[in-house]
Each structure stands twice: as structure tokens, then as C-alpha cells.
N, C-alpha and C positions, 0 to 999 in steps of 0.2 A: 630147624633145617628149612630151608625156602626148596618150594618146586624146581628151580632155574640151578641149585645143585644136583640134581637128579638129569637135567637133559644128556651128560653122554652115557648114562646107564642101559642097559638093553630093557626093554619096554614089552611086557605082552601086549597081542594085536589080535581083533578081531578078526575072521576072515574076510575077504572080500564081498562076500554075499551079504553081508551087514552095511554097506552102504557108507553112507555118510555118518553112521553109530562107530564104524572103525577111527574115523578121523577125530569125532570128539571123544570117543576114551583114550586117545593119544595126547588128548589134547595139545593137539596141534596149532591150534590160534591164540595159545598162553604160550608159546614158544619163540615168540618173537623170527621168525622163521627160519631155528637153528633147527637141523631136521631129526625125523627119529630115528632111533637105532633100535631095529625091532629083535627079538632074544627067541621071541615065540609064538608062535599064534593058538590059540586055541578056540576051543566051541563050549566047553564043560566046565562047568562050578571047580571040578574033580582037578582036571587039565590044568585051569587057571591057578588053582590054590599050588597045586606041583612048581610050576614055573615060576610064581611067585620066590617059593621055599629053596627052587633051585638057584636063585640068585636074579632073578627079572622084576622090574616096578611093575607094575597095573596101578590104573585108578579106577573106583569104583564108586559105587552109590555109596550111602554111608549106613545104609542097612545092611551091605554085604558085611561087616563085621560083627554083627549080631547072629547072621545065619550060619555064617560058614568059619573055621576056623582051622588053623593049621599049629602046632609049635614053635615054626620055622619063619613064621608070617605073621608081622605089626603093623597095625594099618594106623595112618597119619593123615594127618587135616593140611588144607595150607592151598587147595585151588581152589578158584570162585566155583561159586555154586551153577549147577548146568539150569536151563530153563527149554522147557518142551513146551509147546505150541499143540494147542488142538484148536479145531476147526471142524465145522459141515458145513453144506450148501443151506442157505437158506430156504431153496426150494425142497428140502426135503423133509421127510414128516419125520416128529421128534421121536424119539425111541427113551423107552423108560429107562437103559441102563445108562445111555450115554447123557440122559436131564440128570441122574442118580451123580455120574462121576464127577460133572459139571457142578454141580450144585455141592457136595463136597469138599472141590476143590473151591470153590468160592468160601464157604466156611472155613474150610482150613487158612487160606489166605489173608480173610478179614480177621482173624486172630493175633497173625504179627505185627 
């Protein structure tokens, strides 16, 4: 099954106070600008697995199917992979967690 069989499906949806996180778990920019048909919004692991089970898509990380799980709910591959951005100011002084995450994610990277 292609993602583009799924657009007139009802779509769980962030709420609004998630920003621009609402539009890319709709993914909205792999929809060629046919629009979504939202089913549900939710805020909870709890919420989302429900509506999922009640008959709504979501798309998720792909660790969400290792954590959470339902009877009623199969989780499927098939859209591109998301890419998050970090950034600091170069004027600012380093901080050990964020060299730590940094530097991680560089390892994990130069892996594939």
C-alpha cells in the first residue's frame, strides 16, 4: 500500500499548541496538496493508540511500534524519513549535554 492511498482516510492531528509538529505528522508536504481529513486530535500515547484502533491513520516515529501497542493497530513503512535540525548560537558557551547529543548523533550518522 502507497501513502497516496491513505489521503482521503481520517488522519489523527496534533493539537494546535504543537506548531509546525501538527503539520509534519500529517504530513502535509507528501500530499501533493490534496488536503487532510482530520478523524481526531489527540495529546496522549493512550488517545492516539484509541483513535488509531477506532479507525483513524497517524504517522509516527518508528520506535512508536516498539513501545506502544494496541490489537486493533499495524503500523506500516512507506513515507520518507523526517529530518530535525538543531542549532546554537555560536556565541554561546557549550553545554555538556548538548556536545553529548551532538556528538552521538554524529556517530550514529557516520555509521550509515
Amino acid at each position: 500500500m502507497e501513502f497516496c492511498e491513505l489521503w482521503d482516510e481520517p488522519f489523527v492531528a496534533a493539537g494546535a499548541e504543537t506548531g509546525a509538529w501538527k503539520d509534519h505528522w500529517l504530513a502535509t508536504e507528501e500530499r501533493d496538496g490534496h488536503p487532510v481529513r482530520v478523524g481526531a486530535v489527540t495529546s496522549r500515547p493512550d488517545e492516539w493508540l484509541g483513535a488509531v484502533a477506532g479507525g483513524c491513520v497517524a504517522l509516527a516515529p518508528a520506535s512508536t511500534a516498539r513501545f506502544h501497542s494496541h490489537p486493533d493497530v499495524a503500523f506500516l513503512r512507506g513515507v520518507s524519513p523526517s529530518r530535525v535540525g538543531l542549532a546554537r548560537s555560536r556565541r554561546r558557551a557549550h553545554e555538556a549535554v548538548l556536545d553529548e547529543l551532538l556528538q552521538a548523533i554524529t556517530r550514529r550518522l557516520s555509521r550509515r
